[in-house]
PDB file as gemmi writes it, atoms N, CA and C in Angstrom:
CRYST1    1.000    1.000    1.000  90.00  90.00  90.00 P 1                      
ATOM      1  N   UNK A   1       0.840  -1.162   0.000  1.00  0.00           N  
ATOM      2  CA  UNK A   1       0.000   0.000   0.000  1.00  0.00           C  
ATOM      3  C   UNK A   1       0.896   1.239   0.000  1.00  0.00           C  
ATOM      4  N   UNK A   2       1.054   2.050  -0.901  1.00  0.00           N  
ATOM      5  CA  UNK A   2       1.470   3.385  -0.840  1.00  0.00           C  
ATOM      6  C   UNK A   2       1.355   4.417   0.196  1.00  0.00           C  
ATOM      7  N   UNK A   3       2.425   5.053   0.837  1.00  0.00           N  
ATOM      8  CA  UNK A   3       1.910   6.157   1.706  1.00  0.00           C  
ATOM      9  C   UNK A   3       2.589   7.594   1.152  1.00  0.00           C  
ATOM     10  N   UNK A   4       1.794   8.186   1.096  1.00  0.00           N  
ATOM     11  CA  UNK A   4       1.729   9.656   0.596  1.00  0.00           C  
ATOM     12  C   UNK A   4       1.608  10.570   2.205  1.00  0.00           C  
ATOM     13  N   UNK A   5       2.855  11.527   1.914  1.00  0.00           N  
ATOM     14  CA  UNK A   5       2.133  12.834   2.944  1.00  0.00           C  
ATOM     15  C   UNK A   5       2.295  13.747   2.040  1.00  0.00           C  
ATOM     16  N   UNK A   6       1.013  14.451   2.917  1.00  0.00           N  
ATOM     17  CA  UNK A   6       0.533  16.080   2.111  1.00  0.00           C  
ATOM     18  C   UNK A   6       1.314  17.627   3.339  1.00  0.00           C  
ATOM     19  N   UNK A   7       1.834  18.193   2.123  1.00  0.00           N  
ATOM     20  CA  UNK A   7       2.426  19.467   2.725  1.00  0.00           C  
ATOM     21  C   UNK A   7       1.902  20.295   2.123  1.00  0.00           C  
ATOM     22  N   UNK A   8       2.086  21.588   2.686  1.00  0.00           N  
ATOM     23  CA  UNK A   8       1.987  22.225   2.362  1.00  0.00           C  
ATOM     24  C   UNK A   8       1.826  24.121   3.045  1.00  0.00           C  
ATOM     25  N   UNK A   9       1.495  24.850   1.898  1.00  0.00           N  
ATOM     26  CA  UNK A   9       1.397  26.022   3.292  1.00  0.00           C  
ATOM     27  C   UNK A   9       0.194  26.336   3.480  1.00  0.00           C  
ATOM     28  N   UNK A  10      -0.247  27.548   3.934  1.00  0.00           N  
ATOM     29  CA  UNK A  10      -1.938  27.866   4.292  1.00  0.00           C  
ATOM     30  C   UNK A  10      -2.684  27.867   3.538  1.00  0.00           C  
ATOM     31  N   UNK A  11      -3.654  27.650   3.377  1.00  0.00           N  
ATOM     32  CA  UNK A  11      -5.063  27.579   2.455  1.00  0.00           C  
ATOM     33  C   UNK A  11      -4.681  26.962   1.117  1.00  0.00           C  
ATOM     34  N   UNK A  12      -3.711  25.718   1.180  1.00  0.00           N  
ATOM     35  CA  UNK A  12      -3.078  25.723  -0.163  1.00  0.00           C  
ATOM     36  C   UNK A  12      -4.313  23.735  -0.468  1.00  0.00           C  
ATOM     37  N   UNK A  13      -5.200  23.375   0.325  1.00  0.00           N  
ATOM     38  CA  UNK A  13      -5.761  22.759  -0.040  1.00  0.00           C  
ATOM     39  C   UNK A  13      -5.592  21.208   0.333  1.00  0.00           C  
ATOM     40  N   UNK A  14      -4.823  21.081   1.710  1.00  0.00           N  
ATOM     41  CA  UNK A  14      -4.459  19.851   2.722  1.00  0.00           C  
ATOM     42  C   UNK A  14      -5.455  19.786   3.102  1.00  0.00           C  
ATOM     43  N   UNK A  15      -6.261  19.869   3.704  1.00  0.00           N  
ATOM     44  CA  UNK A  15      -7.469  19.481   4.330  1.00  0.00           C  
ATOM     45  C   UNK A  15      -8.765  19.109   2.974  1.00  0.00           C  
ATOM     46  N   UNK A  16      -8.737  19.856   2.250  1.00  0.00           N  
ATOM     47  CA  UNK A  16      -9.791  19.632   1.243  1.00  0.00           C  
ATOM     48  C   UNK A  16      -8.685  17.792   0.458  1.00  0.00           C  
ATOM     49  N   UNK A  17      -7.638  17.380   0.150  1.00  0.00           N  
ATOM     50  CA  UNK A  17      -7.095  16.577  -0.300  1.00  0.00           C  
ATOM     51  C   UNK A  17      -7.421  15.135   0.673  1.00  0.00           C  
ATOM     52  N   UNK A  18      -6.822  15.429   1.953  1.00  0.00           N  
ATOM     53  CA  UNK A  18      -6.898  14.493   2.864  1.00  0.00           C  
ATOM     54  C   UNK A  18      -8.186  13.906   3.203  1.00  0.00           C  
ATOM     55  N   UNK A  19      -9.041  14.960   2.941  1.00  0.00           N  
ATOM     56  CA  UNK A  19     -10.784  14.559   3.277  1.00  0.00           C  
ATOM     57  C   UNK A  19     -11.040  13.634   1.875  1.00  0.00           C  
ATOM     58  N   UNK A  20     -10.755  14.326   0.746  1.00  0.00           N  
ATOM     59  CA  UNK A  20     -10.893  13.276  -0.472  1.00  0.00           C  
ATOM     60  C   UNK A  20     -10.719  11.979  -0.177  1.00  0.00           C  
ATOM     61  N   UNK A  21      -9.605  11.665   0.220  1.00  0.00           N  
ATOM     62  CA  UNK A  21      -8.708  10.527   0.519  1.00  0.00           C  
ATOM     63  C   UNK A  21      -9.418   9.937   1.110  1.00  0.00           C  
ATOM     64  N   UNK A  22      -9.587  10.392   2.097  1.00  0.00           N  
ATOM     65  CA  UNK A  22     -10.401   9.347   3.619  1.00  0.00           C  
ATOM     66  C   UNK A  22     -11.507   8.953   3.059  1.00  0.00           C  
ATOM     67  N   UNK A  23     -12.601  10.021   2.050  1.00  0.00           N  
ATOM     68  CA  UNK A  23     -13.422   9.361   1.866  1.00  0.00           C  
ATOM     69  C   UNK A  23     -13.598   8.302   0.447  1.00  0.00           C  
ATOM     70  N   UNK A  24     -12.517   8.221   0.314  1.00  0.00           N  
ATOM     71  CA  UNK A  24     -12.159   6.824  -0.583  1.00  0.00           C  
ATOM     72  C   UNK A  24     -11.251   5.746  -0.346  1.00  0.00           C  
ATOM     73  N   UNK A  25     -11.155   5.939   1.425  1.00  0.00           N  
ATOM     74  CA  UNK A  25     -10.963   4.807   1.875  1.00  0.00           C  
ATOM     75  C   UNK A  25      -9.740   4.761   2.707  1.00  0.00           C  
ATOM     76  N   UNK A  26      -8.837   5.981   2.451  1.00  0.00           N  
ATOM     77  CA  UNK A  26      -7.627   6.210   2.822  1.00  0.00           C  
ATOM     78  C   UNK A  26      -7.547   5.881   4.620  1.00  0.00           C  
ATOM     79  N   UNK A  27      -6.674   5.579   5.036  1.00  0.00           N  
ATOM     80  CA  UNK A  27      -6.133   5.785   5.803  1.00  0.00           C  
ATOM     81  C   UNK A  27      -5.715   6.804   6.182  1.00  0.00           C  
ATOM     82  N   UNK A  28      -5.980   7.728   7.477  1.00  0.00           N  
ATOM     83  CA  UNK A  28      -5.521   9.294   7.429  1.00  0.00           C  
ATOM     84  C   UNK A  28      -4.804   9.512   8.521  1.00  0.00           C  
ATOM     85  N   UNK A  29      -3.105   9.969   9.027  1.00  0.00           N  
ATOM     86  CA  UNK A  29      -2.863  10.235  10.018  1.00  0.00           C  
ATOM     87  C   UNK A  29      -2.380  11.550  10.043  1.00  0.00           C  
ATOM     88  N   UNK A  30      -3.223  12.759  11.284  1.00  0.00           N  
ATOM     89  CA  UNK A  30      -2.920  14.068  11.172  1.00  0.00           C  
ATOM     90  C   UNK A  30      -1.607  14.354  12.140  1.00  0.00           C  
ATOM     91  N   UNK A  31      -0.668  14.431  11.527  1.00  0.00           N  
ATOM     92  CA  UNK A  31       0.522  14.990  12.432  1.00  0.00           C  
ATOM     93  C   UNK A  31      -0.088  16.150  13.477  1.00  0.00           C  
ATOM     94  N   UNK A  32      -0.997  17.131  12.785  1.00  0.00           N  
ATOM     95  CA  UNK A  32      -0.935  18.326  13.426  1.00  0.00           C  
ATOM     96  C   UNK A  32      -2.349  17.974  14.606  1.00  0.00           C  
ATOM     97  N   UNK A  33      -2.977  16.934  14.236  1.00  0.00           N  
ATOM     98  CA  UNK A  33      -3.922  16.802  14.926  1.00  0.00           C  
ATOM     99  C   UNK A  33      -3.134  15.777  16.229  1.00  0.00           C  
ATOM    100  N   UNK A  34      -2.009  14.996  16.224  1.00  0.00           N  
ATOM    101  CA  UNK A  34      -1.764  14.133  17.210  1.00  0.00           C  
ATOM    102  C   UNK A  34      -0.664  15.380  17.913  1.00  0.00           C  
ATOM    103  N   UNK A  35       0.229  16.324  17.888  1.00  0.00           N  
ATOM    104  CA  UNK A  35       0.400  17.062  18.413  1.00  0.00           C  
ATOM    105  C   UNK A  35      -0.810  17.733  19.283  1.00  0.00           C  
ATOM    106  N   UNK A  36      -1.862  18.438  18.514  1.00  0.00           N  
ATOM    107  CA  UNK A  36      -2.558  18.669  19.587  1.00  0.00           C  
ATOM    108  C   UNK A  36      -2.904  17.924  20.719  1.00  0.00           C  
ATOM    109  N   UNK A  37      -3.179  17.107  20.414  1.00  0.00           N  
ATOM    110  CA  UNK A  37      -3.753  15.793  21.216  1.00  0.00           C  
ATOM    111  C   UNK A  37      -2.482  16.033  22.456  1.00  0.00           C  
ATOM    112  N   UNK A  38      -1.611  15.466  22.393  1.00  0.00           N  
ATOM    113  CA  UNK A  38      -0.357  15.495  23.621  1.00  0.00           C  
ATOM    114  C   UNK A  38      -0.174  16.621  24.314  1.00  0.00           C  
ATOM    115  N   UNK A  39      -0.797  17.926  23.824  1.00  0.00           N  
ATOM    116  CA  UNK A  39      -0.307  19.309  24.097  1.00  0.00           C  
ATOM    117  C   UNK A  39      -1.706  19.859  24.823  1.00  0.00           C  
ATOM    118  N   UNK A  40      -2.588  18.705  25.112  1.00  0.00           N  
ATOM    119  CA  UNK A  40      -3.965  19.303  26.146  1.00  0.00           C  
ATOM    120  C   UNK A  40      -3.923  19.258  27.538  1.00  0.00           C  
ATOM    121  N   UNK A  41      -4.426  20.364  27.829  1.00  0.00           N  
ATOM    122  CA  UNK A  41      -4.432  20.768  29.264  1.00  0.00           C  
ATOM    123  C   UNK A  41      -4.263  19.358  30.153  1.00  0.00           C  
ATOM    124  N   UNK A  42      -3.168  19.960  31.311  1.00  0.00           N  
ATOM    125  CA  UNK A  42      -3.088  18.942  32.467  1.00  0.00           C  
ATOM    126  C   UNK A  42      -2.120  17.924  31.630  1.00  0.00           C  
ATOM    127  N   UNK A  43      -1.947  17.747  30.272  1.00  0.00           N  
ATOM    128  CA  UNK A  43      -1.256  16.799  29.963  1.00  0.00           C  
ATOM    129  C   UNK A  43       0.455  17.248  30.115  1.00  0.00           C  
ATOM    130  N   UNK A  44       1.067  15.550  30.125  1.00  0.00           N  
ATOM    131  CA  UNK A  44       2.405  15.392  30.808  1.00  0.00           C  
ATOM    132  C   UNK A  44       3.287  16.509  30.151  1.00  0.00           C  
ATOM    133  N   UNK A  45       3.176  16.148  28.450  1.00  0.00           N  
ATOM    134  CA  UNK A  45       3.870  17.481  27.525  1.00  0.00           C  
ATOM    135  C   UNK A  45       3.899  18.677  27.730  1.00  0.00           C  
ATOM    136  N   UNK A  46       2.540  19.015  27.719  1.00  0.00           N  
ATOM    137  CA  UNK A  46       2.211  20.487  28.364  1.00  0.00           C  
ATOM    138  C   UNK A  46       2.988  20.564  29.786  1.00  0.00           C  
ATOM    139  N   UNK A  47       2.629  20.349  30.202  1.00  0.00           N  
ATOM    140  CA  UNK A  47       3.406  20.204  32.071  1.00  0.00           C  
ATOM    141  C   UNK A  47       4.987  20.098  31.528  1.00  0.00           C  
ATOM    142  N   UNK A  48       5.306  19.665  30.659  1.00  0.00           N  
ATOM    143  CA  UNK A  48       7.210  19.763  30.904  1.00  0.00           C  
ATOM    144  C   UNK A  48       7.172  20.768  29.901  1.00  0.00           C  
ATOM    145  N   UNK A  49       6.541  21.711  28.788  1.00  0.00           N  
ATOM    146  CA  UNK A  49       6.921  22.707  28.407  1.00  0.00           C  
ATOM    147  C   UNK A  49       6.717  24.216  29.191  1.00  0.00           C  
ATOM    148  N   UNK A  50       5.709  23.648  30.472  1.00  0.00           N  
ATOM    149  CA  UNK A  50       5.638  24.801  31.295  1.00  0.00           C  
ATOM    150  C   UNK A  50       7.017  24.501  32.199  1.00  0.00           C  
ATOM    151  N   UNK A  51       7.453  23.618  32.392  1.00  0.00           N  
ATOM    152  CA  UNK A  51       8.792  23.540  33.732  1.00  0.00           C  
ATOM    153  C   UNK A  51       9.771  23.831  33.458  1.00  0.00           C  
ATOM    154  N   UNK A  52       9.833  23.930  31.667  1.00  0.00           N  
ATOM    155  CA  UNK A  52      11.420  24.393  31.021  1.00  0.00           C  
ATOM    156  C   UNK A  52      10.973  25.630  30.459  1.00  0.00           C  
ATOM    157  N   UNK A  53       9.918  26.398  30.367  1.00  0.00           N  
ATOM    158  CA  UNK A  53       9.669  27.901  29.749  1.00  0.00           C  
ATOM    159  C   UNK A  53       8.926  28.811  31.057  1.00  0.00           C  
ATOM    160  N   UNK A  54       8.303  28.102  31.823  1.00  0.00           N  
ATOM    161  CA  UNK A  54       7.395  28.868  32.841  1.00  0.00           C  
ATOM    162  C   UNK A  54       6.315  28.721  32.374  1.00  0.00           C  
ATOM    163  N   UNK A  55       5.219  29.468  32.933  1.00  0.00           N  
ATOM    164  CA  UNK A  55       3.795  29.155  32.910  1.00  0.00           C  
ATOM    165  C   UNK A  55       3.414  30.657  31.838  1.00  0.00           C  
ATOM    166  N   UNK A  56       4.069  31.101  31.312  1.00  0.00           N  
ATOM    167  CA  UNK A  56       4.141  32.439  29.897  1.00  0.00           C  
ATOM    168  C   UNK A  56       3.860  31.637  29.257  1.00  0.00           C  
ATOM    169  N   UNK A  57       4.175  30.703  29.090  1.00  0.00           N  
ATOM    170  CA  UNK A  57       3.479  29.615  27.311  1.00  0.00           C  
ATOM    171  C   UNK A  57       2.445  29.284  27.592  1.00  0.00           C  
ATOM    172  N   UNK A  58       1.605  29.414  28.723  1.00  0.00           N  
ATOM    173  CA  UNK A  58      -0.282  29.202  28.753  1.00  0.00           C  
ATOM    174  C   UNK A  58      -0.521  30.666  28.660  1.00  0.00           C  
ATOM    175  N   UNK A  59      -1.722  30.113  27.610  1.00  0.00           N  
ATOM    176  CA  UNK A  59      -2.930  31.257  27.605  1.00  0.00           C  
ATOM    177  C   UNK A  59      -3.139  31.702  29.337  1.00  0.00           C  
ATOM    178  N   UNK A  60      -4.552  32.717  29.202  1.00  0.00           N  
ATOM    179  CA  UNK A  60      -5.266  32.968  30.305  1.00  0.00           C  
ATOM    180  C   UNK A  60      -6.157  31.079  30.691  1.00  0.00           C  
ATOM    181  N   UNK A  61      -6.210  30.828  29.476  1.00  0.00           N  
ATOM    182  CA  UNK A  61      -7.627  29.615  29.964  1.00  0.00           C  
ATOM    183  C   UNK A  61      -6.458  28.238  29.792  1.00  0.00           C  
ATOM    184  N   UNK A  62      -5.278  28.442  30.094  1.00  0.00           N  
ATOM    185  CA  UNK A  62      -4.422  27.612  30.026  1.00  0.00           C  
ATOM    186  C   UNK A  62      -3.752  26.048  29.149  1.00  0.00           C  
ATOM    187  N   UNK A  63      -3.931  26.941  28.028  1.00  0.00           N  
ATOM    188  CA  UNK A  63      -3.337  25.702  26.844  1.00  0.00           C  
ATOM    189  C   UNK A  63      -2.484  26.684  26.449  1.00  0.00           C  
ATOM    190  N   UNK A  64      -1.741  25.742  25.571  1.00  0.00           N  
ATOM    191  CA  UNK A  64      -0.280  26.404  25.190  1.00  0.00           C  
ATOM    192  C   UNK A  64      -0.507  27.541  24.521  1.00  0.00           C  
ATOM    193  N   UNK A  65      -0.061  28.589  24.513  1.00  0.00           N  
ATOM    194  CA  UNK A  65       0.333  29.923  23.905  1.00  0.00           C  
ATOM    195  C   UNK A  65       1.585  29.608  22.417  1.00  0.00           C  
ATOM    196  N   UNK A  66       0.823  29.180  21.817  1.00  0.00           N  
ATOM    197  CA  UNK A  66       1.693  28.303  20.589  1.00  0.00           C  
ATOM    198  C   UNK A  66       2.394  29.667  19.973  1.00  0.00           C  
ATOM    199  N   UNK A  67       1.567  31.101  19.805  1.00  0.00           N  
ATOM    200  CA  UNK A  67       2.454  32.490  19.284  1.00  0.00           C  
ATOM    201  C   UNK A  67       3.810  32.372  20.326  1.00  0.00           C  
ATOM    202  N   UNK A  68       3.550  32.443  21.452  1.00  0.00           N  
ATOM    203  CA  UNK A  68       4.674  33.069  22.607  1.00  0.00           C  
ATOM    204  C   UNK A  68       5.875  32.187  22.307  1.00  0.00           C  
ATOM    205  N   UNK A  69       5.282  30.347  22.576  1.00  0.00           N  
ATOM    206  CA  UNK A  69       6.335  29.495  22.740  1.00  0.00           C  
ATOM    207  C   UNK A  69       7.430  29.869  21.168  1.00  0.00           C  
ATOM    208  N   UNK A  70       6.567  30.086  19.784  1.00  0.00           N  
ATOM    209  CA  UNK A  70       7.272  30.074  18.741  1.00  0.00           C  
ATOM    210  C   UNK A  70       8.202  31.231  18.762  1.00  0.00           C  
ATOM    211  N   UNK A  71       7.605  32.429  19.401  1.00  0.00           N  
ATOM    212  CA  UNK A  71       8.685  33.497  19.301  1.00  0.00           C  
ATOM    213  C   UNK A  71      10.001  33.311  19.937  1.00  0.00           C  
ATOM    214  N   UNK A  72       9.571  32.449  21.423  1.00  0.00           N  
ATOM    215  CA  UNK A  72      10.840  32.214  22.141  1.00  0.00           C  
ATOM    216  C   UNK A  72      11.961  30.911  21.406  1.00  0.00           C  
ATOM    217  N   UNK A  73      11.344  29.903  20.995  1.00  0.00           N  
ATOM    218  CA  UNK A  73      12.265  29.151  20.498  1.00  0.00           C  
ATOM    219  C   UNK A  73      12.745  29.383  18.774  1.00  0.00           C  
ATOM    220  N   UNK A  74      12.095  30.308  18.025  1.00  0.00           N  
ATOM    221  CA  UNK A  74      12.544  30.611  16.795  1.00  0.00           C  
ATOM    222  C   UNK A  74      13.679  31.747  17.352  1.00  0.00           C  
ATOM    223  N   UNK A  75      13.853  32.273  18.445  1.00  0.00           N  
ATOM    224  CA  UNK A  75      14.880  33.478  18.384  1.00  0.00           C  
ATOM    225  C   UNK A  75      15.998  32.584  19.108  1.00  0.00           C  
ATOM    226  N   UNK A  76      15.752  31.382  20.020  1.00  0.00           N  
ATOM    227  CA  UNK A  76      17.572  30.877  20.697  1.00  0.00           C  
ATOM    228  C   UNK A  76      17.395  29.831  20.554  1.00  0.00           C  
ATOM    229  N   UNK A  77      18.096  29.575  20.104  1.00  0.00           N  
ATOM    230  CA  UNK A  77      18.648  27.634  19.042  1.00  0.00           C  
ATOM    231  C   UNK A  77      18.293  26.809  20.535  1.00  0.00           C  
ATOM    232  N   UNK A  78      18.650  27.446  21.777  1.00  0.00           N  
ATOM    233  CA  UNK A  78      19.365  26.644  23.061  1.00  0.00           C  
ATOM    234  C   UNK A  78      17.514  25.932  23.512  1.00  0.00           C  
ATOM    235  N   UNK A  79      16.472  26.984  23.316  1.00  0.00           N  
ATOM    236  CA  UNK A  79      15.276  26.834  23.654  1.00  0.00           C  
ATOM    237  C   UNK A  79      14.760  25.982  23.027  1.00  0.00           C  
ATOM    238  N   UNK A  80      15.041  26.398  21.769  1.00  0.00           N  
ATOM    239  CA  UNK A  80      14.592  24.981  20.443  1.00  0.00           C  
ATOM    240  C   UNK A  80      15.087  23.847  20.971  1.00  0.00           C  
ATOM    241  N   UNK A  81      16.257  23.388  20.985  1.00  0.00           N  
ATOM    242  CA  UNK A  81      16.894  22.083  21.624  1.00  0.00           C  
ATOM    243  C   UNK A  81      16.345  21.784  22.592  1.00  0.00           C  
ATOM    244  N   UNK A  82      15.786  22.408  23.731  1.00  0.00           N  
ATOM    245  CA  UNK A  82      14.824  22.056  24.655  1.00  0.00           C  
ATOM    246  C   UNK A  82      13.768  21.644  24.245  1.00  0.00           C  
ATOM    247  N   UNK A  83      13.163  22.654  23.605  1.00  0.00           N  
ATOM    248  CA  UNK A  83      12.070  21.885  23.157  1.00  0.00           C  
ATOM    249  C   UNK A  83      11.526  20.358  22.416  1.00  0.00           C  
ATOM    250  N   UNK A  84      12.764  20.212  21.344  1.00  0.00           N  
ATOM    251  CA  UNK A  84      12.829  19.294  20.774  1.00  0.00           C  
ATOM    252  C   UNK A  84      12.809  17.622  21.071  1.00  0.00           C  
ATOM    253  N   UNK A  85      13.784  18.058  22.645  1.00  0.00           N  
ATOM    254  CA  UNK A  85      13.977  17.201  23.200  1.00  0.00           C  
ATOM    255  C   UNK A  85      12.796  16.807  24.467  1.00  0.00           C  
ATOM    256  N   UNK A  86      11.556  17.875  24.380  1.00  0.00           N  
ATOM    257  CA  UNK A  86      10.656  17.618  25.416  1.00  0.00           C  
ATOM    258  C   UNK A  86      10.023  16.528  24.382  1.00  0.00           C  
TER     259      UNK A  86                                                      
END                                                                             
């Protein structure tokens, strides 16, 4: 069986492709959807990206602040490597 992944950038038509797919039978696994998944409140991930950044990477209603965390680890390689390794 062939496996294909779809890239791409915004509104460029991943979601309209992948839905095709599935509904002809495909098999579908969302990278961006199983990240979320690990990164929900109270969860272990979340909890070790607050212990190596502080509690600044939650919102007010406390899920990750995905703008904040990206600004901090796109500006120091050292944060990225942390992260990477969470």
């Amino acid at each position: 069986m062939p496996t294909l992944g779809i890239t791409g950038g915004l509104a460029t038509g991943k979601t309209y492709v992948t839905r095709w797919l599935a509904d002809r039978g495909a098999i579908v696994f969302s990278a961006d959807e199983a990240a979320r998944a690990i990164l929900g409140r109270g969860g272990a991930t979340l909890q070790a990206i607050v212990s190596a950044f502080g509690a600044a990477m939650l919102t007010p209603e406390g899920d990750l602040d995905r703008a904040r965390l990206g600004q901090r680890i796109f500006a120091d390689p050292d944060a990225r490597a942390v992260l990477n390794r969470i």
